[in-house]
Backbone bond lengths (Angstrom), bond angles and torsions (degrees), N, CA, C in turn:
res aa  C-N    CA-C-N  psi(-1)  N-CA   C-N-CA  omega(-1)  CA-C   N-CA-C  phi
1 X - - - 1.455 - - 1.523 111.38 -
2 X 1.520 115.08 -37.15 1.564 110.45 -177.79 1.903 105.47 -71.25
3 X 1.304 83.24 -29.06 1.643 84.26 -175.88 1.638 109.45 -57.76
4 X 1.189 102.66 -47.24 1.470 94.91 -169.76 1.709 116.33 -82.21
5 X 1.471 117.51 -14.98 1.494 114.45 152.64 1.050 135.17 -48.51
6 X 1.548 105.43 -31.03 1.748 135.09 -165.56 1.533 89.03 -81.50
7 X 0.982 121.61 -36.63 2.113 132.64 -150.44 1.700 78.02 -98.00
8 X 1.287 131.09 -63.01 1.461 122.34 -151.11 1.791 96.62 -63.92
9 X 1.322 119.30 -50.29 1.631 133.04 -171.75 1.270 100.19 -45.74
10 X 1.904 121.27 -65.81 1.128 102.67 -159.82 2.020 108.03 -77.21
11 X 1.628 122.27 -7.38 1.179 94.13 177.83 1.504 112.21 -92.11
12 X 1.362 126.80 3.80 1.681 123.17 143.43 1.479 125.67 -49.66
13 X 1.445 104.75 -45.91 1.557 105.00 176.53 1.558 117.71 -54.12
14 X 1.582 103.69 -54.93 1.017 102.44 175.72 1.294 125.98 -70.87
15 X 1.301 127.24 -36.67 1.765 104.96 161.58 1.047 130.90 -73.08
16 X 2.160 132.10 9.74 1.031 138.40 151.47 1.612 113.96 -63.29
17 X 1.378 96.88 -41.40 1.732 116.69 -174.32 1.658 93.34 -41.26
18 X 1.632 93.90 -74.94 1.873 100.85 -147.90 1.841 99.15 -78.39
19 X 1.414 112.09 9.44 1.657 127.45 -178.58 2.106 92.22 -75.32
20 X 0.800 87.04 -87.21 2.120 107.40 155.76 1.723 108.32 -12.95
21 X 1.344 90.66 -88.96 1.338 90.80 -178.20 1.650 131.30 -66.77
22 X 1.435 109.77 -11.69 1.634 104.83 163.49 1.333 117.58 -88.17
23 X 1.826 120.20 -20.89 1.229 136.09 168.66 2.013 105.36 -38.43
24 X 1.244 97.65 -77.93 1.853 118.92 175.73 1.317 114.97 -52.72
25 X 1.563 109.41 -51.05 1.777 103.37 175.54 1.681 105.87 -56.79
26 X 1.461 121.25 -35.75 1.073 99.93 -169.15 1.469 112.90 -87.03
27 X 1.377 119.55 -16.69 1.546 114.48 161.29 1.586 126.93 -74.16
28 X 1.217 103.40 -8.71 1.516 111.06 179.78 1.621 111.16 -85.01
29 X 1.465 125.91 -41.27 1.165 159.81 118.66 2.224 98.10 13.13
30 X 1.922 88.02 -93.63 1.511 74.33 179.96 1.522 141.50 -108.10
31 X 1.552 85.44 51.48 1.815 116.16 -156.89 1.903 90.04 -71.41
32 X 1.361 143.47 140.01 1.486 129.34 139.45 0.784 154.95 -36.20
33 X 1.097 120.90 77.61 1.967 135.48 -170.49 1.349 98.96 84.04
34 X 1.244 126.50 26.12 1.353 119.41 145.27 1.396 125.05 -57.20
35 X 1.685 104.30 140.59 1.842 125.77 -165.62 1.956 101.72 -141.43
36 X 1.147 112.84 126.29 1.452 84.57 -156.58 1.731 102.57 -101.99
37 X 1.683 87.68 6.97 1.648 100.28 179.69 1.540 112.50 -68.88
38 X 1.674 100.66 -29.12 1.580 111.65 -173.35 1.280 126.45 -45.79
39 X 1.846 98.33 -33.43 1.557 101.53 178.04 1.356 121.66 -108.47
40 X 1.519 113.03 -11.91 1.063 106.52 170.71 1.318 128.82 -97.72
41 X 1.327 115.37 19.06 2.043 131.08 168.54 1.670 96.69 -108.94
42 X 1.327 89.68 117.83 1.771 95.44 166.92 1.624 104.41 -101.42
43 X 1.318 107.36 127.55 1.445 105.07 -177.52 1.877 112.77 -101.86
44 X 1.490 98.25 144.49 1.319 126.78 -164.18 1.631 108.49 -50.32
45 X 1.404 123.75 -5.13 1.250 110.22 -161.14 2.070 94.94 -164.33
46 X 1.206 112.49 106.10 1.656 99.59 -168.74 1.924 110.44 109.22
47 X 0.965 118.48 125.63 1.371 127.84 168.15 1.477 114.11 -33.09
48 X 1.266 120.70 158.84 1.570 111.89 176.13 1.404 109.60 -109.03
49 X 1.210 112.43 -178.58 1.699 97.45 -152.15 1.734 84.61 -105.07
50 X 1.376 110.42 163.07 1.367 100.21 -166.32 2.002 103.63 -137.90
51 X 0.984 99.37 142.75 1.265 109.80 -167.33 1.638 132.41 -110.07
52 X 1.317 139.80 120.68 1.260 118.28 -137.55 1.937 74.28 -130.97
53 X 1.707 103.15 162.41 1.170 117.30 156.25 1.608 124.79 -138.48
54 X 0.866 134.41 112.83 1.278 140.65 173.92 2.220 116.33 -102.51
55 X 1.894 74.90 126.76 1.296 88.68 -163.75 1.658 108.30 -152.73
56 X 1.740 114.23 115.30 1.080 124.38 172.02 1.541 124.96 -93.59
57 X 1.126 111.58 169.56 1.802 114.29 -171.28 2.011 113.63 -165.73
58 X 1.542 85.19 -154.34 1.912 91.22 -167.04 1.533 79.56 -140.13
59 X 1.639 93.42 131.11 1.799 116.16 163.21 1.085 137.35 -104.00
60 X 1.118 136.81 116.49 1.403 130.78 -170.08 1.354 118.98 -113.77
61 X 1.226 141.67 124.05 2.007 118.89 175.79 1.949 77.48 -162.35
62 X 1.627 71.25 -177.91 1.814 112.65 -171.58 1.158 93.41 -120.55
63 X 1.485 109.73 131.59 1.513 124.47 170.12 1.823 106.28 -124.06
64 X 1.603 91.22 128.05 1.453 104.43 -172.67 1.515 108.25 -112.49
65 X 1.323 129.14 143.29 1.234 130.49 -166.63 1.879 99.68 -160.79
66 X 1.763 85.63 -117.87 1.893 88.35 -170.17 2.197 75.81 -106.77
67 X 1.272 112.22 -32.20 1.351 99.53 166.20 1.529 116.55 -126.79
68 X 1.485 107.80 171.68 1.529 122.56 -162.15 1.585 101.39 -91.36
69 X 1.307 133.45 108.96 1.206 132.97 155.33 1.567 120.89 -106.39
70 X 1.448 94.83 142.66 1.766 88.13 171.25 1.481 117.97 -112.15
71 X 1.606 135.52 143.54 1.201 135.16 -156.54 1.132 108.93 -113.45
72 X 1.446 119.86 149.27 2.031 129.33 169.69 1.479 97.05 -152.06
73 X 0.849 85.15 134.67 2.078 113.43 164.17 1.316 127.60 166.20
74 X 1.308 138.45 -167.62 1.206 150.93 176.08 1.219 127.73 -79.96
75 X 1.246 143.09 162.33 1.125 158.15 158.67 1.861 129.11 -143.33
76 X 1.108 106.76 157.11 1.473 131.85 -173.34 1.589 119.33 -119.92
77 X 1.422 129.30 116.99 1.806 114.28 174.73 1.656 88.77 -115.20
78 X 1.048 100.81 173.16 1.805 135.22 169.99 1.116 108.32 -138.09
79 X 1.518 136.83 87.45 1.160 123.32 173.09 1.138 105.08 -86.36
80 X 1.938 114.26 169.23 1.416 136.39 156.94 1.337 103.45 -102.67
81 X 1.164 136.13 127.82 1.487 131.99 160.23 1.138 116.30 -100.65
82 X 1.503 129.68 123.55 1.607 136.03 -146.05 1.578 105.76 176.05
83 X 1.437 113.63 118.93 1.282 122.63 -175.94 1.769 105.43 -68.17
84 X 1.418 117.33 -21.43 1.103 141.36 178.47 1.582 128.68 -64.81
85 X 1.606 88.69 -93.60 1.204 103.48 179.85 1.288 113.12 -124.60
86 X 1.540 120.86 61.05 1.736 129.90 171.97 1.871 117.12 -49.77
87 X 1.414 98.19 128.43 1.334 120.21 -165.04 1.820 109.91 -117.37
88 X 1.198 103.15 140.82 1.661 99.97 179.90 1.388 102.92 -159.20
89 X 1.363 120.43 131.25 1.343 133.79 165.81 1.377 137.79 -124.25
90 X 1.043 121.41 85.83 1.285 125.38 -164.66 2.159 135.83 -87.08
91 X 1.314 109.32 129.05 1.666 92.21 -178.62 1.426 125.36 -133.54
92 X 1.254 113.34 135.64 1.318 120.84 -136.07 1.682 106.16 -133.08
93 X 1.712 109.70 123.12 1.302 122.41 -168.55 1.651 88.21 -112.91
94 X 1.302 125.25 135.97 1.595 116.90 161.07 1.879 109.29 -164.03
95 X 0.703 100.85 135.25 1.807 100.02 172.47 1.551 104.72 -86.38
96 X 1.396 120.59 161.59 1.717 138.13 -173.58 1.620 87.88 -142.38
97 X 1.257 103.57 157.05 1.614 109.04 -165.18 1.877 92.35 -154.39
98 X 1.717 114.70 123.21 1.728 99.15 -170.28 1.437 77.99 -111.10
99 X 1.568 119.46 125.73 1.201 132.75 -172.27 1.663 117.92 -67.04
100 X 1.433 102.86 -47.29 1.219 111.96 173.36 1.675 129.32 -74.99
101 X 1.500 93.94 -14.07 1.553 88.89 160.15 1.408 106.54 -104.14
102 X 0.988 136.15 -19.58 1.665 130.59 -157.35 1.252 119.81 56.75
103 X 1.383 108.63 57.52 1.677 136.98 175.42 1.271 113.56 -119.86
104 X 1.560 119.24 97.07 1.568 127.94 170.59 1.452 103.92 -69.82
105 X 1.449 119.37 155.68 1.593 109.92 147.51 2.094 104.31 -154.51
106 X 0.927 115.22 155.67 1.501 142.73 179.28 0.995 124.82 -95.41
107 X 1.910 132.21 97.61 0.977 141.93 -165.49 1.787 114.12 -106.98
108 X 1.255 126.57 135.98 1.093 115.06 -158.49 2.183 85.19 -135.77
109 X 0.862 118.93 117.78 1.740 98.85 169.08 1.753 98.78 -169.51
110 X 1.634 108.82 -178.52 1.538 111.07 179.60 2.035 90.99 -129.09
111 X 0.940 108.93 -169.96 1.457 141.96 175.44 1.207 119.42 -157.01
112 X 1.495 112.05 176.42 1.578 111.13 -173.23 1.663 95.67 -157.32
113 X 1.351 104.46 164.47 1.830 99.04 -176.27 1.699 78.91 -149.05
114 X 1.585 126.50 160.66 1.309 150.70 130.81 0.939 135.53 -130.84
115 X 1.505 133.41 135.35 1.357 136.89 -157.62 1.528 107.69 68.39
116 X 1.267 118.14 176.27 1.316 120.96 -146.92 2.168 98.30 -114.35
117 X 1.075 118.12 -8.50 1.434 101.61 152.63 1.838 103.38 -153.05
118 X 1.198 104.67 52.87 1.747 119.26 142.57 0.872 123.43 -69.70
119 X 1.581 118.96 154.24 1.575 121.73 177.88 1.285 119.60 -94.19
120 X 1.271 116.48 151.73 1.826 116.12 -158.20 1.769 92.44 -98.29
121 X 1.484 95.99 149.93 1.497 113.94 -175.89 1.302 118.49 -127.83
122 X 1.397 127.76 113.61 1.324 123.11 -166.26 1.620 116.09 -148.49
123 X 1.202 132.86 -162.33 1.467 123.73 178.87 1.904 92.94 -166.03
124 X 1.417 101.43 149.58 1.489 101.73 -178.43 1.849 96.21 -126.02
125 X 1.541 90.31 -178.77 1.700 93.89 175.14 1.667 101.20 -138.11
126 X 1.073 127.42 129.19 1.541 116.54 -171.99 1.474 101.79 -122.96
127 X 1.335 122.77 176.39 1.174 144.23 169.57 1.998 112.88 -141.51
128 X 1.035 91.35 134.06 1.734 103.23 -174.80 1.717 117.82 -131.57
129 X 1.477 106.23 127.54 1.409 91.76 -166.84 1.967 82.73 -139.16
130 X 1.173 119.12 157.56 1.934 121.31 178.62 2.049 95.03 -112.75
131 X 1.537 101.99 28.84 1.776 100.10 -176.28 1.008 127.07 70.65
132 X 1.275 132.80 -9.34 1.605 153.29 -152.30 1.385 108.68 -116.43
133 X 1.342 112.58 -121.06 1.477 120.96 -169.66 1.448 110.02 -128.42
134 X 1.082 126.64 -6.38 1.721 137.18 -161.87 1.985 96.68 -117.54
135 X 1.564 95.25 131.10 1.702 94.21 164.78 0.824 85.89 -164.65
136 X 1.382 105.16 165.44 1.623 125.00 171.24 1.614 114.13 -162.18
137 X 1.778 100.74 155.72 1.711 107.10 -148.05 1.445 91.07 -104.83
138 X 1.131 97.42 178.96 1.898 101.66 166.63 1.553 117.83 166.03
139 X 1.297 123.52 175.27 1.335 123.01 -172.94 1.604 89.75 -144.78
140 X 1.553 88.57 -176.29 1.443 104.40 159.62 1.988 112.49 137.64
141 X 1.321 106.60 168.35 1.518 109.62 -158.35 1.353 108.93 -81.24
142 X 1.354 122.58 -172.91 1.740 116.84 -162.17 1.893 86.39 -164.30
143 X 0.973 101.62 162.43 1.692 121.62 -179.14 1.483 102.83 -148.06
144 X 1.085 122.50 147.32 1.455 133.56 -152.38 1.454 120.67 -154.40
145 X 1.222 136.99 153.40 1.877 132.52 161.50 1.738 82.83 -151.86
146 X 1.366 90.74 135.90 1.788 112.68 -175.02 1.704 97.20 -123.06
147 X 1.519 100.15 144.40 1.462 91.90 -178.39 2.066 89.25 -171.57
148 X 1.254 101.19 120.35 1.577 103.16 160.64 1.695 114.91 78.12
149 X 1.633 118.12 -8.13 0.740 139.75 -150.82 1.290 159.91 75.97
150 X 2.025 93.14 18.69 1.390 119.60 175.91 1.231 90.40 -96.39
151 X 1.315 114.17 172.61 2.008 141.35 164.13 1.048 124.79 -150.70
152 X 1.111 99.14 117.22 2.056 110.42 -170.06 1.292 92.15 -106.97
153 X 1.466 105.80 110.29 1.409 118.52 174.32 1.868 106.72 -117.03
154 X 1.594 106.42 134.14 1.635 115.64 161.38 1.279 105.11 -104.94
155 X 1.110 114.97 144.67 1.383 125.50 -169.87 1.280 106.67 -140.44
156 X 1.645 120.31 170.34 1.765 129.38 -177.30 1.837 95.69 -140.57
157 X 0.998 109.52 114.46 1.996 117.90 155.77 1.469 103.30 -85.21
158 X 1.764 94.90 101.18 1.574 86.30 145.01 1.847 118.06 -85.77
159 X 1.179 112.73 141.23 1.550 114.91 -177.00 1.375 125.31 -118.72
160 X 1.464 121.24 128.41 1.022 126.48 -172.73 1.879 116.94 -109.78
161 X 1.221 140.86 174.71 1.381 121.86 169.89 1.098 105.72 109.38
162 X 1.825 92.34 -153.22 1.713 87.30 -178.73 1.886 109.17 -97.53
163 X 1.188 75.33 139.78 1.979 99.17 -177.28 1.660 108.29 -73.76
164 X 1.624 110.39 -7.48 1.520 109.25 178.28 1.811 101.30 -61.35
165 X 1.119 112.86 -45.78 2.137 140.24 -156.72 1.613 82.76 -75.47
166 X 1.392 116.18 85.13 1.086 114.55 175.03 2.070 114.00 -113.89
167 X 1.077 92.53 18.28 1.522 114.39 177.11 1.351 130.37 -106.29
168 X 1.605 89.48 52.49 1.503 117.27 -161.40 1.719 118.13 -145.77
169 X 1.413 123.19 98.25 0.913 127.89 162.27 1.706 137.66 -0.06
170 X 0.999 123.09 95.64 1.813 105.91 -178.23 1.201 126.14 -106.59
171 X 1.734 114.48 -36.13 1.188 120.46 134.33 1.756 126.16 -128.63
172 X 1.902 94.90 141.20 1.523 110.37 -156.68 1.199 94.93 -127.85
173 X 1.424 91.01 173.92 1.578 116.09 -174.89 1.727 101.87 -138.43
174 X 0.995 99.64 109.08 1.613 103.91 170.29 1.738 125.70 -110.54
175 X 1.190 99.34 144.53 1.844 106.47 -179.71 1.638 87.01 -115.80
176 X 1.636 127.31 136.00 1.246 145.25 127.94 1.249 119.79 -113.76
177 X 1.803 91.31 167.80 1.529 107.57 -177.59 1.353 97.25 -117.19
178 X 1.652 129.96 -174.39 1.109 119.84 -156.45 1.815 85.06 -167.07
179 X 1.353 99.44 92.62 1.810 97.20 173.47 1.749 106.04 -112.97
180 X 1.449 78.98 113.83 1.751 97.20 169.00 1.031 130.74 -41.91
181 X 1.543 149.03 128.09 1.643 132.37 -174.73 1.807 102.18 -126.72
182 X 1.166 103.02 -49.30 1.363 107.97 170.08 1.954 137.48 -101.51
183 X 0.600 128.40 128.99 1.815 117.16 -175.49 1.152 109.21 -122.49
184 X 1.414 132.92 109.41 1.424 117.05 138.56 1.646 133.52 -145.97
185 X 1.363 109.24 154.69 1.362 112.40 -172.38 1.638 123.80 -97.23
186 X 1.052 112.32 146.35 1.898 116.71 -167.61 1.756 98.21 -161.71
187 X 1.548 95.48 114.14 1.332 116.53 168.28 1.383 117.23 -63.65
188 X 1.781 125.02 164.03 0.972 123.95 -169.11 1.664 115.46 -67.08
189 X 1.295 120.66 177.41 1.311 98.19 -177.56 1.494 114.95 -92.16
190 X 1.030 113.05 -19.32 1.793 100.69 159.49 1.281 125.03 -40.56
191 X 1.673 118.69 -66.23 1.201 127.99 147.58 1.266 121.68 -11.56
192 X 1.240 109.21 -85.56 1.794 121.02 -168.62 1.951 87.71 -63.76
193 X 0.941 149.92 -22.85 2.185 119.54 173.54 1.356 76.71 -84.05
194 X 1.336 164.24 -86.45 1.109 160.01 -104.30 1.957 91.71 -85.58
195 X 0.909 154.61 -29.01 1.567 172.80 178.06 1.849 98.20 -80.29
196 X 1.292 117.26 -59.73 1.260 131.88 -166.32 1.431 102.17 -87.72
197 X 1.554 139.84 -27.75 1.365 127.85 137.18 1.156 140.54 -95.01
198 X 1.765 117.30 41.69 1.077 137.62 171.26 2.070 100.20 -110.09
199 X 1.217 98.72 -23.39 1.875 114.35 -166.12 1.412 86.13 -80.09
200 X 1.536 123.77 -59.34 1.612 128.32 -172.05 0.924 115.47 -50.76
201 X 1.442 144.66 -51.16 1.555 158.22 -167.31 1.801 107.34 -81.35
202 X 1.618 96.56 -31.73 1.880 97.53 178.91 2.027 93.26 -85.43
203 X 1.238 102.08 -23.26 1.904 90.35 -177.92 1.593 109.27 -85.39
204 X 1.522 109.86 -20.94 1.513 121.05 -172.58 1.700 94.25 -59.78
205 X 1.677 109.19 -71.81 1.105 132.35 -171.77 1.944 116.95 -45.58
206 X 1.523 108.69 -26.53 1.255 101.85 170.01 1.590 111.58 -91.21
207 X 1.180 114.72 -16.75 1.876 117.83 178.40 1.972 98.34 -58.61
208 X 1.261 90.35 -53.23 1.789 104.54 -172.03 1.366 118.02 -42.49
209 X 1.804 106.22 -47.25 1.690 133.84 -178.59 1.787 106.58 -54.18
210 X 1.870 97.62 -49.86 1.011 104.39 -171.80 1.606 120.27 -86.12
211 X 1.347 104.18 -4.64 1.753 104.26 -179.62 1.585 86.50 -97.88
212 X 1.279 147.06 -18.04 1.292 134.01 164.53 1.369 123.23 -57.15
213 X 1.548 96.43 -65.76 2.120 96.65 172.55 1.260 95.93 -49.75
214 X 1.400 146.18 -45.60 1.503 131.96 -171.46 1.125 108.72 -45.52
215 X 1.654 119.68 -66.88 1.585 130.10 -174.52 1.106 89.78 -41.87
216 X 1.526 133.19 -88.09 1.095 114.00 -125.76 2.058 107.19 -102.52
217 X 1.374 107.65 36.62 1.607 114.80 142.16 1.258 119.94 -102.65
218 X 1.245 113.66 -9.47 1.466 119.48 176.31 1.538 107.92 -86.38
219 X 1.482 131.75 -46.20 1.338 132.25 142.00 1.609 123.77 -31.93
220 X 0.847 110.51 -40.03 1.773 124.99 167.83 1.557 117.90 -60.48
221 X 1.625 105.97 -53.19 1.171 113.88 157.58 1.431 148.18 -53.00
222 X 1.549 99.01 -40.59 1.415 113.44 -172.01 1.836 92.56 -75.74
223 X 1.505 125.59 -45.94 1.200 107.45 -156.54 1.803 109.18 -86.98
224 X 1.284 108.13 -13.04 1.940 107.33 157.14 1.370 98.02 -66.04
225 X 1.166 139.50 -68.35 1.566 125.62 -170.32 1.405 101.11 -52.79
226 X 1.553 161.39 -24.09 1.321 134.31 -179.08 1.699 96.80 -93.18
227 X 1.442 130.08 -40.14 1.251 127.33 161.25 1.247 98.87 -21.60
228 X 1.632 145.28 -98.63 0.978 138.77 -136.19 1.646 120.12 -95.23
């Protein structure tokens, strides 16, 4: 039986893996005047041009603690794309619901990741209510490792309110998933006027082409009309 948990896990990973990576290839694909050499040649003399992606989605995970909640909401990234020094910031709205008590609560927070397998650092702010008369608020920090589009986040509730609503997590352990809905990429802005006055001078240059063949059919013209 462990064997085949072990067998089912890793073939989730892997169709999360190539889930990810066909997600981006295909936004990279039909990104605008995207070149994908641009970012990955750093040139010898001059800054390198730098490339950002921004991309929102829908979250889902299980959060385990002293009780079992399960999670849904949204999310937001900011990537840096950089063979270097890769940057990601992410912010995240989602409700958790503990079934067996009938305790909603409302999580509002961001994270941050650097370098390419660092741990992400973030802090949330929640609200908790059991529908009734008892809630209680709270914040507090989170520790993280992101990979493939899961996030294993530990977290701490500090809690404020009423101390009756004791069917509430303080410290958790959460698993999410991370399904992409939107993708897109936009170079720095140096880049993009340097892109956007490369477009002007190639549209200048065809106005010019085309007021030439004009001139000179209109020269063509004028001298058949005195011909005849």
């Amino acid at each position: 039986m462990k064997v085949n948990l072990c067998v089912l896990a890793l073939l989730l990973f892997q169709l999360s893996l190539r889930a990810q990576m066909a997600f981006t290839s295909n936004a990279v694909n039909t990104a605008d005047n995207f070149n994908t050499s641009q970012y990955t040649t750093y040139p010898l003399f001059g800054a390198a041009r730098k490339l950002y992606q921004r991309n929102r989605g829908v979250i889902i995970g299980l959060q385990k603690g002293r009780y079992t909640s399960i999670e849904l909401g949204g999310e937001a990234h900011w990537r840096k794309i950089s063979l270097r020094n890769p940057r990601i910031i992410g912010a995240t709205a989602n409700m958790e619901y503990n079934f067996s008590n009938h305790v909603i609560g409302y999580k509002a927070g961001m994270w941050m990741k650097h370098g390419r397998v660092n741990l992400t650092y973030g802090a949330n702010v929640a609200y908790f209510t059991d529908f009734k008369d008892k809630s209680r608020f709270g914040f507090g920090p989170a520790v993280g490792f992101r990979l493939a589009g899961f996030h294993l986040i530990n977290g701490y509730n500090f809690l404020v309110g009423n101390k009756e609503l004791t069917q509430v997590n303080t410290l958790y352990l959460t698993l999410r998933y991370y399904f992409p809905v939107d993708n897109q990429f936009v170079w720095d802005k140096k880049t993009r006027d340097k892109q956007k006055a490369k477009r002007k001078r190639k549209r200048e240059r065809e106005e010019r082409r085309q007021e030439d063949k004009k001139g000179f059919f209109d020269f063509l013209h004028l001298h058949k009309s005195k011909d005849l």
